[in-house]
Structure formats: structure tokens, C-alpha cells
Backbone as JSON, one array per atom type, in Angstrom:
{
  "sequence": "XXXXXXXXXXXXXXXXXXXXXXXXXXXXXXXXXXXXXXXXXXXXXXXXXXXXXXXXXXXXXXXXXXXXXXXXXXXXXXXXXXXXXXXXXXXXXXXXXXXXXXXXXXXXXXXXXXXXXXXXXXXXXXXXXXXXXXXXXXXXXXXXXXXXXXXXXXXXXXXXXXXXXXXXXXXXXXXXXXXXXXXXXXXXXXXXXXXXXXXXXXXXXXXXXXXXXXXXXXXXXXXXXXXXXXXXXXXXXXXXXXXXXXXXXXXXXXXXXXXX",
  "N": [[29.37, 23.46, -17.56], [31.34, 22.1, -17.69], [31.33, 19.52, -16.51], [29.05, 18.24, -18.13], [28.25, 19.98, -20.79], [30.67, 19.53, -21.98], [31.62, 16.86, -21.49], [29.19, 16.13, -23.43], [29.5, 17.33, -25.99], [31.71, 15.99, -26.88], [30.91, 13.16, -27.33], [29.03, 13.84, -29.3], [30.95, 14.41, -31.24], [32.41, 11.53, -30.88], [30.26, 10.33, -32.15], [30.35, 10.85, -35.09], [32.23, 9.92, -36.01], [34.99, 7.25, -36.31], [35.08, 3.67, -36.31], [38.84, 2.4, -35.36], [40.96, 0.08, -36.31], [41.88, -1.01, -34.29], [40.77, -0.72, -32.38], [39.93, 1.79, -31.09], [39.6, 5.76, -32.03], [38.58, 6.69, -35.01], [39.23, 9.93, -36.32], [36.92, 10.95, -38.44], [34.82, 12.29, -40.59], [31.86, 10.59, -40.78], [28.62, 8.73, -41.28], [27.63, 6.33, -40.84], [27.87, 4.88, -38.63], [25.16, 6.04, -37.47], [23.99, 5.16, -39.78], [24.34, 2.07, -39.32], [22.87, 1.88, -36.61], [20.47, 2.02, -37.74], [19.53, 0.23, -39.48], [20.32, -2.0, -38.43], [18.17, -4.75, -37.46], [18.65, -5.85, -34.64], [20.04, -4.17, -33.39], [17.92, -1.98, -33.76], [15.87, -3.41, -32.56], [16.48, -3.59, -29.74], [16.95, -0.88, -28.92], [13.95, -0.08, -29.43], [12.5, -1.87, -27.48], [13.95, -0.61, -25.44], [12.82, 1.92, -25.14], [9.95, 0.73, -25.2], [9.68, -0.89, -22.9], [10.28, 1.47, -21.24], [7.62, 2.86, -21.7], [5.88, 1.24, -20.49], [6.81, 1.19, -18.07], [6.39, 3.72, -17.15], [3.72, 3.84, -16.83], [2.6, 1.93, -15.83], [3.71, 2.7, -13.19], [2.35, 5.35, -12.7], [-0.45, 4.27, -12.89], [0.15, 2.89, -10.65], [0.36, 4.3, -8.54], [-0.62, 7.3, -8.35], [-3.13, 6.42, -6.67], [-1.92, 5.58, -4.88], [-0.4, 7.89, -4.16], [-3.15, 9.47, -3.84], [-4.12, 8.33, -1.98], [-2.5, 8.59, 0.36], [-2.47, 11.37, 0.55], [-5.22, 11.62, 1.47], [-4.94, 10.81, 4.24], [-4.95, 11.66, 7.63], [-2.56, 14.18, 8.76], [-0.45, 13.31, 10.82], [-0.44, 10.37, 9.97], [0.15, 10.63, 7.44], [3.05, 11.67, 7.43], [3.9, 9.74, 8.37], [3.23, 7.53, 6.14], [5.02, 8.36, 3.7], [7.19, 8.13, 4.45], [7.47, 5.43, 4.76], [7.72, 5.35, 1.72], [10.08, 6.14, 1.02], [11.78, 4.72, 2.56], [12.79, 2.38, 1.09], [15.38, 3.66, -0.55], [17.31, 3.47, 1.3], [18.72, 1.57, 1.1], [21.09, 0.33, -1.11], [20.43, 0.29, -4.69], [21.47, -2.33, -5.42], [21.93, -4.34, -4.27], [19.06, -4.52, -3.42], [18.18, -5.26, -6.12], [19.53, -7.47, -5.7], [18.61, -8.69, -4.09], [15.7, -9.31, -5.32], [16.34, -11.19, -6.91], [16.98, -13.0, -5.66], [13.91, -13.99, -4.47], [13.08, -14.01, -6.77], [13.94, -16.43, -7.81], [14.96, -19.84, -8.98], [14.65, -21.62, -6.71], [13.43, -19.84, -5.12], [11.4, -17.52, -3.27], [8.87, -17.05, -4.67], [8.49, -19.91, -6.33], [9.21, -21.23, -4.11], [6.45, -21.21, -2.35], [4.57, -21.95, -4.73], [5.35, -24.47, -5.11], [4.81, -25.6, -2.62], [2.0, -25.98, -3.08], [1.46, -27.56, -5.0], [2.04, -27.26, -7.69], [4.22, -26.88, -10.39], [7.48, -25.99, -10.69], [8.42, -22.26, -11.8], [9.64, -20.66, -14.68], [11.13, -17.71, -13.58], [13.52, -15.19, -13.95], [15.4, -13.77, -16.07], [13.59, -13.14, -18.03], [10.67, -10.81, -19.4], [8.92, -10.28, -18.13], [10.32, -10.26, -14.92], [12.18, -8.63, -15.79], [10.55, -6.41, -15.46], [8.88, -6.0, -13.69], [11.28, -5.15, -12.06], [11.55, -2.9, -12.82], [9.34, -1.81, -12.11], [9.74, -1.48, -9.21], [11.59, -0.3, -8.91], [11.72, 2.64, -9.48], [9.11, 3.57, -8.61], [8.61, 5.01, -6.43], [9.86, 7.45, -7.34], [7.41, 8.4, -8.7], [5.43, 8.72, -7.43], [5.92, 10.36, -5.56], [6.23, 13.44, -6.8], [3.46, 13.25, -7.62], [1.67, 13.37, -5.31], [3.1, 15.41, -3.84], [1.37, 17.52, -5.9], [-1.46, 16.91, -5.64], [-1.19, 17.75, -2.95], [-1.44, 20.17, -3.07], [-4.12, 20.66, -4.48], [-6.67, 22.07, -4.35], [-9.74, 20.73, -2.73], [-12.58, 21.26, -2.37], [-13.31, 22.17, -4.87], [-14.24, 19.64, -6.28], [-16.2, 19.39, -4.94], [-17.66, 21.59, -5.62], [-18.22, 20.79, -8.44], [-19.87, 18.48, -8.08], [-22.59, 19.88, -6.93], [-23.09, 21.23, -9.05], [-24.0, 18.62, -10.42], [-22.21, 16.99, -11.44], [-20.47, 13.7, -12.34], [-19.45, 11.28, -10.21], [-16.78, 10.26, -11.37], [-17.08, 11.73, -14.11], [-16.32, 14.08, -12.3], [-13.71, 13.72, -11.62], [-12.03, 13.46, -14.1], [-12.4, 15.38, -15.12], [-11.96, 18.17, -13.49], [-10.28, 16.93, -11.3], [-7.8, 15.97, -12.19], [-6.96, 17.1, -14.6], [-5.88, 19.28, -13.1], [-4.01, 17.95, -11.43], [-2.69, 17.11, -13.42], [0.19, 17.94, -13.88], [1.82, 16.94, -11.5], [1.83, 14.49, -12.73], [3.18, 14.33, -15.25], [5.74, 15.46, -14.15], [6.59, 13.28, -12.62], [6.68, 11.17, -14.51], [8.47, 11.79, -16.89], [10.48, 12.19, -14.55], [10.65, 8.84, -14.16], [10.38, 7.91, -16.46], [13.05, 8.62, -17.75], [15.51, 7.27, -16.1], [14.79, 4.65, -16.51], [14.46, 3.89, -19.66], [17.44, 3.85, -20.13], [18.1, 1.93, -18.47], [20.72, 0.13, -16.74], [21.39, -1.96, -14.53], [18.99, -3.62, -13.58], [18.31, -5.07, -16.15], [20.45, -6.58, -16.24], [20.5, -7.95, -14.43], [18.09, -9.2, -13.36], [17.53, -9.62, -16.32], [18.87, -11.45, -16.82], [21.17, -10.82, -18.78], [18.94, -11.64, -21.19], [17.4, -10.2, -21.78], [18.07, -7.04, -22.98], [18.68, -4.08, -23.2], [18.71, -0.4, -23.86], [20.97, 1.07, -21.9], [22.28, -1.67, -21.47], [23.48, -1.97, -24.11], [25.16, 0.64, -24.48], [27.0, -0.44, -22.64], [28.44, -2.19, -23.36], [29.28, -1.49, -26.2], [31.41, 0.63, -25.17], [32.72, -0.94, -23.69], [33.07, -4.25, -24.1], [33.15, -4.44, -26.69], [34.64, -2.28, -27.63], [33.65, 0.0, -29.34], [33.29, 3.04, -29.61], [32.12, 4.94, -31.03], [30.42, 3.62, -32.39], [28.79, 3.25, -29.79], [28.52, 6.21, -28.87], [27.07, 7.17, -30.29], [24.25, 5.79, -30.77], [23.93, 6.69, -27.78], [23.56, 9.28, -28.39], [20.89, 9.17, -29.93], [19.29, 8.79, -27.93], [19.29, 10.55, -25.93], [18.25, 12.4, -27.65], [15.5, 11.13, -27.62], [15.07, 11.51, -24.81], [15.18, 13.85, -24.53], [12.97, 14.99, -25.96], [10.82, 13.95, -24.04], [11.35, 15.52, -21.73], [11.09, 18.05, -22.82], [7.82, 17.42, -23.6], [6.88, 17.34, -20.67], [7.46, 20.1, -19.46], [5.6, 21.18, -21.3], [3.39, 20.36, -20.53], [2.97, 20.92, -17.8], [3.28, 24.0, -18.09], [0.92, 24.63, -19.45], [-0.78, 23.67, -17.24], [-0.21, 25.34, -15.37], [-1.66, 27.54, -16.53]],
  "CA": [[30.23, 23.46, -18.76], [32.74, 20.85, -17.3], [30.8, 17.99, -16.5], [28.07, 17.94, -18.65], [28.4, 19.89, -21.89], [31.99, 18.87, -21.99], [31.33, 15.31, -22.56], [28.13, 15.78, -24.34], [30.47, 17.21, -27.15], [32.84, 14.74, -26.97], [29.98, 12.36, -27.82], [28.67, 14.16, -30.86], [32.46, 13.92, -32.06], [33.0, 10.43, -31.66], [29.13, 9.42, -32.7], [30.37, 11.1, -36.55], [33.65, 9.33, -35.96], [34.05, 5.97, -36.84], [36.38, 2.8, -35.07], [40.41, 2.21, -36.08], [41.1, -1.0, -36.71], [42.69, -1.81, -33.1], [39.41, -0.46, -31.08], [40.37, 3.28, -30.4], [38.42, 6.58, -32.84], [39.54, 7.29, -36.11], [38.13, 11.2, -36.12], [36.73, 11.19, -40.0], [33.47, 12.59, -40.82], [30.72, 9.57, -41.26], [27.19, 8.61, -40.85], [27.99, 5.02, -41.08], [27.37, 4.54, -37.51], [23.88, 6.11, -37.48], [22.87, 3.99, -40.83], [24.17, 0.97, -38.55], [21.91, 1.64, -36.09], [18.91, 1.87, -38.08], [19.62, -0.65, -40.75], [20.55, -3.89, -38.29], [17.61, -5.03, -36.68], [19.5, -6.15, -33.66], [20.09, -2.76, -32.99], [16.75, -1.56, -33.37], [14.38, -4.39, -31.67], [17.46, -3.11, -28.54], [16.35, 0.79, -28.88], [12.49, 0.51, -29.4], [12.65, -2.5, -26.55], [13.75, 0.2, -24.29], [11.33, 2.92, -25.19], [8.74, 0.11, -24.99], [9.82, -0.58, -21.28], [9.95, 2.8, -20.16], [6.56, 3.61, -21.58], [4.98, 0.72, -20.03], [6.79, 0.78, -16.74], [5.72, 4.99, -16.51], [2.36, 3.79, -17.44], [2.43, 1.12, -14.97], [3.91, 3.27, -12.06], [1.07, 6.31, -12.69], [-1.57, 3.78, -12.56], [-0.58, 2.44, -8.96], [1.38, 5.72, -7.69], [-1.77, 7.61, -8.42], [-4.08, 6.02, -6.1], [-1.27, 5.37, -3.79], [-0.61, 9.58, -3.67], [-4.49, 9.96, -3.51], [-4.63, 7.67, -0.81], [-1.75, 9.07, 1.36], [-3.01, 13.06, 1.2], [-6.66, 11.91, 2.36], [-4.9, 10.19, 5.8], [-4.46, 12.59, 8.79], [-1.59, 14.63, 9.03], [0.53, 12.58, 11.37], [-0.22, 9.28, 8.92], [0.66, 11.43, 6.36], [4.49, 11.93, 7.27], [4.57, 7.91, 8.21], [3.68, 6.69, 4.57], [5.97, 9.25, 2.55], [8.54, 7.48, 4.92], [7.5, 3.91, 4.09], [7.61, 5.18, 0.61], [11.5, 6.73, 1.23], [13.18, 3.62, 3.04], [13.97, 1.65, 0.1], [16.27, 4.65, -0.41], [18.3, 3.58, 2.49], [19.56, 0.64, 0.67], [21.88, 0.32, -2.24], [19.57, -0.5, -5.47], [21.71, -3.21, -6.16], [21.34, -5.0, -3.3], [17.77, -4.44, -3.76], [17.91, -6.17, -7.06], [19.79, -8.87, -5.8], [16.87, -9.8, -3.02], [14.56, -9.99, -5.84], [16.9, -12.32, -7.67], [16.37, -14.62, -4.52], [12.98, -14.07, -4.45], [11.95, -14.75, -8.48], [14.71, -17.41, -8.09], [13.83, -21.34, -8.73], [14.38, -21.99, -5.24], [12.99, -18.49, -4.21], [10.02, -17.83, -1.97], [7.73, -17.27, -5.29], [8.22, -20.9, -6.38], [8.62, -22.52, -2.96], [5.4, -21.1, -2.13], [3.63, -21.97, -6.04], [5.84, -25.93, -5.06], [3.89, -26.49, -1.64], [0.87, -26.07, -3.18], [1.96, -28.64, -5.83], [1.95, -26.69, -9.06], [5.78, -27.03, -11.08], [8.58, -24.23, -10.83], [7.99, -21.02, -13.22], [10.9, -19.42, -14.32], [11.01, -16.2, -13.72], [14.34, -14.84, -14.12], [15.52, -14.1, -17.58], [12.17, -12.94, -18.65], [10.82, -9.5, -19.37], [8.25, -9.58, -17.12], [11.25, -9.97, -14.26], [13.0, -6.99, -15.85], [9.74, -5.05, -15.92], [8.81, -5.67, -12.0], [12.35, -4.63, -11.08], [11.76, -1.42, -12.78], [8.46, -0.54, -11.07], [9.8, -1.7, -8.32], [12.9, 0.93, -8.51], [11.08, 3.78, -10.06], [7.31, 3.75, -8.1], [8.8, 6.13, -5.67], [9.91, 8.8, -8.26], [6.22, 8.8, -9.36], [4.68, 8.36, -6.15], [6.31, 11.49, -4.51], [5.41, 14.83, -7.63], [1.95, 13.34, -7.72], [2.06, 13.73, -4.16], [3.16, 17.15, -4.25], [0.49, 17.9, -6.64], [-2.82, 16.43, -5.18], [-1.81, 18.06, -1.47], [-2.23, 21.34, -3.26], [-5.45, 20.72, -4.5], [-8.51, 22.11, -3.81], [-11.35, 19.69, -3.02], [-13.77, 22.24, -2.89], [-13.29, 22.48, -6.13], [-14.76, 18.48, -6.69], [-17.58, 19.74, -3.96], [-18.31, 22.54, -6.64], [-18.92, 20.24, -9.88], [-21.24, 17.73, -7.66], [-23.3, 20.65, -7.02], [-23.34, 21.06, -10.7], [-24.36, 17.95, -10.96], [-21.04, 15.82, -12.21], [-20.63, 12.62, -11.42], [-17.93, 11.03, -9.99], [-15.77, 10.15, -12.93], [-16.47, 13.38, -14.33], [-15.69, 14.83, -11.63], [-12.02, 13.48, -11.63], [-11.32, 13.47, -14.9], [-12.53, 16.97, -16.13], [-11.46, 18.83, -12.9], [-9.01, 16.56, -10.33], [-6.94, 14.81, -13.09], [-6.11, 18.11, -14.96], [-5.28, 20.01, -12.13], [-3.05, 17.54, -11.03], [-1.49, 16.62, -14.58], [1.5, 18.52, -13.6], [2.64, 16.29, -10.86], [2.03, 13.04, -13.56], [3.87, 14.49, -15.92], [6.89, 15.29, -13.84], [6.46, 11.8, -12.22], [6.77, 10.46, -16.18], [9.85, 12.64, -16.79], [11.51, 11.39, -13.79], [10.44, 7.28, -13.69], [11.25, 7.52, -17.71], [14.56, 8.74, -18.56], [16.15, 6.23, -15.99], [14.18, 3.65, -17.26], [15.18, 3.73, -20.68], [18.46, 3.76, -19.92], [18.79, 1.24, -16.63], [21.42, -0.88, -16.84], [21.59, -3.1, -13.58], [18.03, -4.6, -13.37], [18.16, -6.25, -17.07], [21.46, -7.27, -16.72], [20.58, -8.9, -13.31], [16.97, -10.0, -13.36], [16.96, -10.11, -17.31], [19.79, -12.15, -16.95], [21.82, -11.01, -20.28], [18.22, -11.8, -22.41], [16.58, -8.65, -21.95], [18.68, -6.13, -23.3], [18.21, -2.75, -23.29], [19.86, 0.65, -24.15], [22.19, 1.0, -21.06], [23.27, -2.8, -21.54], [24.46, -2.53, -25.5], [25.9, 1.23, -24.45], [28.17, -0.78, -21.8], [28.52, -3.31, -24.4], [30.27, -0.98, -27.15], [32.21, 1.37, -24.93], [33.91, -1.9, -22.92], [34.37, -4.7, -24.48], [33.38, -4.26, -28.37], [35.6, -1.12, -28.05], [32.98, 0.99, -30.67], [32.81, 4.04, -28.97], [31.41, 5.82, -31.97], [28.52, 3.39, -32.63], [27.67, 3.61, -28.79], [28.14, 7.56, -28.92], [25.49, 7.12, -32.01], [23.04, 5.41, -29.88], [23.68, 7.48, -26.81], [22.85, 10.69, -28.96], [19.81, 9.37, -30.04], [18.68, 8.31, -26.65], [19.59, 11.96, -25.73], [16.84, 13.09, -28.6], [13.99, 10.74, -27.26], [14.96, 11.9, -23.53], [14.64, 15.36, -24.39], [11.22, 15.16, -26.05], [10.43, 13.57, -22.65], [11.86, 16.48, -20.89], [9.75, 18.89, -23.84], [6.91, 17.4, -23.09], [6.98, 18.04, -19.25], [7.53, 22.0, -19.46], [4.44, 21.65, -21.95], [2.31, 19.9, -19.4], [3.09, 22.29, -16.05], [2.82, 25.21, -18.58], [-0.15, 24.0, -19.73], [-1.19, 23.61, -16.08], [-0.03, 26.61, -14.62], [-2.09, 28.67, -17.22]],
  "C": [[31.18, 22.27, -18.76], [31.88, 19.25, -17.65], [29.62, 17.82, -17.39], [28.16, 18.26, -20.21], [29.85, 19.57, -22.65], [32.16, 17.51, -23.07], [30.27, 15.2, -23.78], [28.98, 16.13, -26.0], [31.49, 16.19, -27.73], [31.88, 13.76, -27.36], [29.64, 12.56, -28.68], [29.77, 13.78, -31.25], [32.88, 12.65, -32.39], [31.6, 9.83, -31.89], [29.41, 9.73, -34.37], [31.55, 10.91, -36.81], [33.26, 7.53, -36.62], [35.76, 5.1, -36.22], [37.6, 2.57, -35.94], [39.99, 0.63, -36.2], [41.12, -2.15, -35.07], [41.22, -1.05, -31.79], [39.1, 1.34, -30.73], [39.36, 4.32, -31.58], [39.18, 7.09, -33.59], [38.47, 8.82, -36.69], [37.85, 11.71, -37.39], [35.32, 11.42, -39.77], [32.91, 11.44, -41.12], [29.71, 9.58, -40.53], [26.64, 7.37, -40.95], [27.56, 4.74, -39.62], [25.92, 4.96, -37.25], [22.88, 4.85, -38.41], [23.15, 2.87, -40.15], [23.23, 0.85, -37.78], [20.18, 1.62, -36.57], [18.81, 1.16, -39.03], [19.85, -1.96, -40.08], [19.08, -3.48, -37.15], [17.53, -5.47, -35.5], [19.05, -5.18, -32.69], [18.7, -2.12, -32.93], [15.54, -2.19, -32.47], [15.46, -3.63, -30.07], [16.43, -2.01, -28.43], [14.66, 1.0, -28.95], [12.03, -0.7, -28.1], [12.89, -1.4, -25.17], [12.96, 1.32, -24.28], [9.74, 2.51, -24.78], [8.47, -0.02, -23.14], [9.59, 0.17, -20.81], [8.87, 3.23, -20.26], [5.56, 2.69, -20.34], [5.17, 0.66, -18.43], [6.36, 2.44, -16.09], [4.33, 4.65, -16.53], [1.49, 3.17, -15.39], [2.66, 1.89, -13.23], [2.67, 4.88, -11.64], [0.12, 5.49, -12.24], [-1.51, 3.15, -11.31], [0.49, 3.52, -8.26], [0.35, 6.68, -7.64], [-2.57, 7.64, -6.94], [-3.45, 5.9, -4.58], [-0.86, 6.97, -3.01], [-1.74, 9.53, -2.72], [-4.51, 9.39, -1.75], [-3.87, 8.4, 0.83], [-2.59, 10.63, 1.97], [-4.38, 12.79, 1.74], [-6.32, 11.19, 4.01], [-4.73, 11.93, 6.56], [-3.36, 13.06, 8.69], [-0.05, 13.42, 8.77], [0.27, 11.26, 10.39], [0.36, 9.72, 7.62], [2.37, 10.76, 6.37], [4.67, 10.16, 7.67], [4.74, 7.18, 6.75], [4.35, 7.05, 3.84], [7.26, 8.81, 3.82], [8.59, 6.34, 4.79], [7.98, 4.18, 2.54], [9.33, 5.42, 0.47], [12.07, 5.56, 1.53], [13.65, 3.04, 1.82], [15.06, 2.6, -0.08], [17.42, 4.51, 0.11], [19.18, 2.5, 2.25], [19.95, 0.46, -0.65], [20.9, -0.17, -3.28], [20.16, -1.52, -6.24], [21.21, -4.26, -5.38], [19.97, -5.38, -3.28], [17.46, -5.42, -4.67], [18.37, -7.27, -6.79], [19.22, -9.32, -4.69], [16.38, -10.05, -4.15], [15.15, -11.06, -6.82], [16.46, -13.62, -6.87], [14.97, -14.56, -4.37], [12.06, -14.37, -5.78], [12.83, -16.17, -8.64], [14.15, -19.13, -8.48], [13.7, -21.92, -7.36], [14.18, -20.5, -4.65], [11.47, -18.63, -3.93], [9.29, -17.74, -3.03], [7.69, -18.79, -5.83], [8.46, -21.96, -5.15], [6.97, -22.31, -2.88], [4.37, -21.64, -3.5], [4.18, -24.1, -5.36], [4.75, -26.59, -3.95], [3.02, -26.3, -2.02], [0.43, -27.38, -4.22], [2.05, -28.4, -6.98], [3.7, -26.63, -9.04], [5.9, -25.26, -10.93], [7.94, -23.18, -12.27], [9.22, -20.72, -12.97], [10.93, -17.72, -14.85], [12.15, -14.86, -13.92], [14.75, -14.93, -15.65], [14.21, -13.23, -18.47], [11.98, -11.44, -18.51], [10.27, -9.12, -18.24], [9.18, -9.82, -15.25], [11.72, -8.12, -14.28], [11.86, -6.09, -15.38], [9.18, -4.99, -14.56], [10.06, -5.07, -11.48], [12.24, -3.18, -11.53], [10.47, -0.85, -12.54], [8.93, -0.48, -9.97], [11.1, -0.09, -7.8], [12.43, 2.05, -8.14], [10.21, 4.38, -9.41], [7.83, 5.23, -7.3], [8.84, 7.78, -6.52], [8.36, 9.24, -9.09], [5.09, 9.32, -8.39], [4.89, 10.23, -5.47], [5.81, 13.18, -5.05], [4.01, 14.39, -7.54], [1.2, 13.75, -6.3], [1.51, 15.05, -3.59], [1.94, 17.61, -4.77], [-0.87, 17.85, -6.23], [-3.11, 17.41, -3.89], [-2.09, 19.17, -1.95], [-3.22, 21.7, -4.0], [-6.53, 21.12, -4.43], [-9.98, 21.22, -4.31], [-12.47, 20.27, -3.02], [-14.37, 21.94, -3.85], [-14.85, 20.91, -6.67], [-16.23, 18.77, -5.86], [-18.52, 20.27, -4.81], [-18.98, 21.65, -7.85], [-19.55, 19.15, -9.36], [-22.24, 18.17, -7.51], [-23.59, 21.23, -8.41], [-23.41, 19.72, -11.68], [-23.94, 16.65, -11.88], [-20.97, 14.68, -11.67], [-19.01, 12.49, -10.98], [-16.89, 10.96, -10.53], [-15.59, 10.89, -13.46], [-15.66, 14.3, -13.67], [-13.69, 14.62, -11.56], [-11.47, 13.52, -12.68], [-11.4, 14.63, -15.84], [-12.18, 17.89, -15.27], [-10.41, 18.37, -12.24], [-7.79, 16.58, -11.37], [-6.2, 15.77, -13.99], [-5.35, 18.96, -14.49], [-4.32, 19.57, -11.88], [-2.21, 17.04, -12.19], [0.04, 17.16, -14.19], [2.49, 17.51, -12.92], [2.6, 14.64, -11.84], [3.01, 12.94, -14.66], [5.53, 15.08, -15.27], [7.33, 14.07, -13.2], [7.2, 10.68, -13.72], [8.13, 10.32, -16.11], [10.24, 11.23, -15.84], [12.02, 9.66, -13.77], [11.03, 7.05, -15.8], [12.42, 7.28, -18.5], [15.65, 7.58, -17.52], [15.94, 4.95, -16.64], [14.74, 2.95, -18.46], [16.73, 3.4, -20.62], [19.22, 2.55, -18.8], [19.59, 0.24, -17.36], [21.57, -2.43, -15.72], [20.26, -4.23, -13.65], [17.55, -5.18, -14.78], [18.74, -7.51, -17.42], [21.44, -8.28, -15.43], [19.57, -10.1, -13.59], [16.7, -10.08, -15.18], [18.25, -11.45, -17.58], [20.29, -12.36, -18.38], [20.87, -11.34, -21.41], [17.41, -11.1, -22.94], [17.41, -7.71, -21.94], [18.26, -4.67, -23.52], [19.1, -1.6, -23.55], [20.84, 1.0, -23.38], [22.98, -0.51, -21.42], [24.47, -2.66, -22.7], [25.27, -0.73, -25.22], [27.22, 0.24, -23.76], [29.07, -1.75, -22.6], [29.44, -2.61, -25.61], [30.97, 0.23, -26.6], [33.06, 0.54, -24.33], [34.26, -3.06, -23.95], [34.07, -4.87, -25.71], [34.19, -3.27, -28.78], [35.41, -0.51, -28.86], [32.88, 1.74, -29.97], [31.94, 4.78, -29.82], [30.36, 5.29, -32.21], [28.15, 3.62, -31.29], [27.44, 5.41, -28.71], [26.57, 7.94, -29.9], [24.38, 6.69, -31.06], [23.15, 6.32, -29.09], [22.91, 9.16, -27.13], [21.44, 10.43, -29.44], [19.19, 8.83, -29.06], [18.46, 9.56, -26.12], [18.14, 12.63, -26.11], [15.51, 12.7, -27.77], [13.73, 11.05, -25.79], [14.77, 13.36, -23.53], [13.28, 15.41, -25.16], [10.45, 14.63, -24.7], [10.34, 15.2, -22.18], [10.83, 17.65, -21.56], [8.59, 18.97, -23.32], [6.1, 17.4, -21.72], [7.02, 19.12, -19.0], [6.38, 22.11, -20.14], [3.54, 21.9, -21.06], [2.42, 20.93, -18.42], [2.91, 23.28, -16.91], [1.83, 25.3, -18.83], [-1.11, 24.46, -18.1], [-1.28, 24.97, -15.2], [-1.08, 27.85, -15.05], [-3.22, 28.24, -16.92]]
}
């Protein structure tokens, strides 16, 4: 009640509020801040920019978190508990820090263009760019996808894939009309989880997009500090809210779905 629906009220209030003159919330009914956000294009290439990100970097983290699960539950035991601890250490270090290695490493004097220089091919720059932002957020994320699919695969039954070869399936069938549904559950809480930060990250656009890749955490930080709109960012934040709970929706579908 405190910490959560607390503020979330306080956010509806000042998203149908609207700004004083001197920065602060003048508490009048309007919808002036919604039609802003969907009437400047600014504002919208921002908001469907980060929906675009998060789909492509859940997309991107399923398609090598997947294989990287699969691969872990068919080792032995004891290899088992080693790679779900390779997959944990990043953990152990601050994810800013984190982002600011890979600053030195996409840097112009970082190890991807020394190494592209001694070969004799010219600098790339890689900082600034989306596809920067969009490695730092598999790079964050992989784990949160990596670990429910995980979950999901070790309880499995391979039998099961034993059973529809003996009926004659092939391989592909076999995974994608029995493994792949079975295990939807853990992809779709994998989603969930690697999405709703996503959308929202603030550090790795504002590092590695260096201020040109903007996204929905940047322009929130952006009109609660120093444009001093609280009511247009409450406006955005509520409809970020909406597209994170159809996320969240569609996750209880899936495992229900699954379970039945």
C-alpha cells in the first residue's frame, strides 16, 4: 500500500495535472499532457523506440538463452551447478561498472577497434549507436532469460521427445509441437522479466547510447529533473505502466495456458 500503490496514485494525479509556470503541479483536470504525448513526434519515435528495443532485445535474448538453457540441463550434474554460476557472476558486479567496461571496449581506442586497426581496416564507431545500446541490453538482461528457461527445460520429460520419434516425428517436429510448448512457460516468464526493464533502462542508453539513443527511462529522467514537467513524465510513465502490464497479462496467459 505504502510503497507501491501510494505513488502509483500520486502519478495518475499529476499525469491529469498539468505544470505552473515556475516548474512545480498546478492540480487542474487536463488531458493536455496525454494529447502531447501522442501529437509531437519527438515524443512518440522516444516511446515506440523503446518498445522496439525491448521486443528485439527479448527476441534476441530467447534466441541465444534458449540453446544456452538447453545446453546447460543436457551437461552432467556437477557441470550443471558450474555454468548457472558462470551465468550468476556478472551479478557480483555493479551494472554500471559493467557498462562502463564496455564503454572501453566499443571505445575508439578500445580493444574492438585496436584489434579491427592491426589488421589495417579504419576505426568504426561504435558508441552512440543503437546497435551499442542494443548489445548492452542483451548483455544485462541474457541472464534473466537464461535462468526460467532453465527452470523449465530441467522439468521436462525427454521421454516424451523419445515418444513422438517412435511416432515417427522428426526432429523439428519434435521440438516444436512437443519440447517448445511444454517449455513456453519458462520463455514467457523469461520475456516478462528481460522486457519490462528493458523498456524502461536508463543507464545503458545514456552511457553506451551516449545521449543519441533515447529511450523511455532517459526522457522520464529528463521531465522529472531538469524540464521540471512532472505531469507530462507522469503521462508517459502511466502509459508505460499499460504496455508493461499487457506484458505481465500475457505471461499468466502463457503458464495458464501451459499448466492446463
Amino acid at each position: 500500500m505504502i510503497f507501491f500503490l501510494l505513488p502509483f496514485l500520486i502519478i495518475i494525479v499529476y499525469a491529469f495535472s498539468s505544470r505552473s509556470p515556475t516548474g512545480g503541479v498546478e492540480f487542474t483536470f487536463t488531458l493536455n499532457n496525454f494529447i502531447t504525448l501522442f501529437s509531437d513526434p519527438v515524443y512518440l519515435s522516444i516511446f515506440w523506440r523503446s518498445i522496439w528495443m525491448g521486443v528485439v532485445t527479448t527476441v534476441l535474448c530467447a534466441l541465444i538463452g534458449y540453446p544456452l538453457a538447453l545446453f546447460i540441463v543436457l551437461q552432467p550434474v556437477r557441470w550443471r551447478s558450474i555454468l548457472i554460476f558462470l551465468i550468476l557472476i556478472p551479478f557480483w558486479t555493479n551494472f554500471l561498472v559493467r557498462i562502463y567496461a564496455w564503454m572501453t571496449i566499443l571505445g575508439n581506442n578500445g580493444i574492438v577497434n585496436s584489434t579491427i586497426g592491426f589488421f589495417g581496416f579504419e576505426p568504426v564507431t561504435m558508441l552512440g549507436t543503437q546497435g551499442a545500446v542494443l548489445l548492452g541490453l542483451v548483455y544485462g538482461e541474457l541472464p534473466f532469460m537464461v535462468l526460467p528457461i532453465y527452470a523449465s527445460i530441467d522439468r521436462f520429460d525427454f521421454r516424451l521427445l523419445e515418444a513422438a520419434n517412435d511416432l515417427g516425428a522428426s526432429r523439428w517436429q519434435r521440438f516444436v509441437r512437443v519440447m517448445l510448448p511444454l517449455t513456453a512457460p519458462g520463455i514467457a516468464a523469461g520475456s516478462v522479466l528481460v522486457f519490462i526493464p528493458t523498456a524502461g533502462n536508463y543507464i545503458v542508453p545514456a552511457l553506451l547510447g551516449g545521449g543519441k539513443v533515447a529511450l523511455i527511462g532517459n526522457f522520464l529522467e529528463q521531465q522529472f529533473g531538469s524540464a521540471q514537467n512532472q505531469p507530462l513524465g507522469s503521462a508517459a510513465a502511466l502509459l508505460v505502466m499499460l504496455v508493461l502490464t499487457a506484458g505481465v497479462v500475457f505471461y499468466f496467459r502463457v503458464t495458464d495456458e501451459g499448466e492446463r
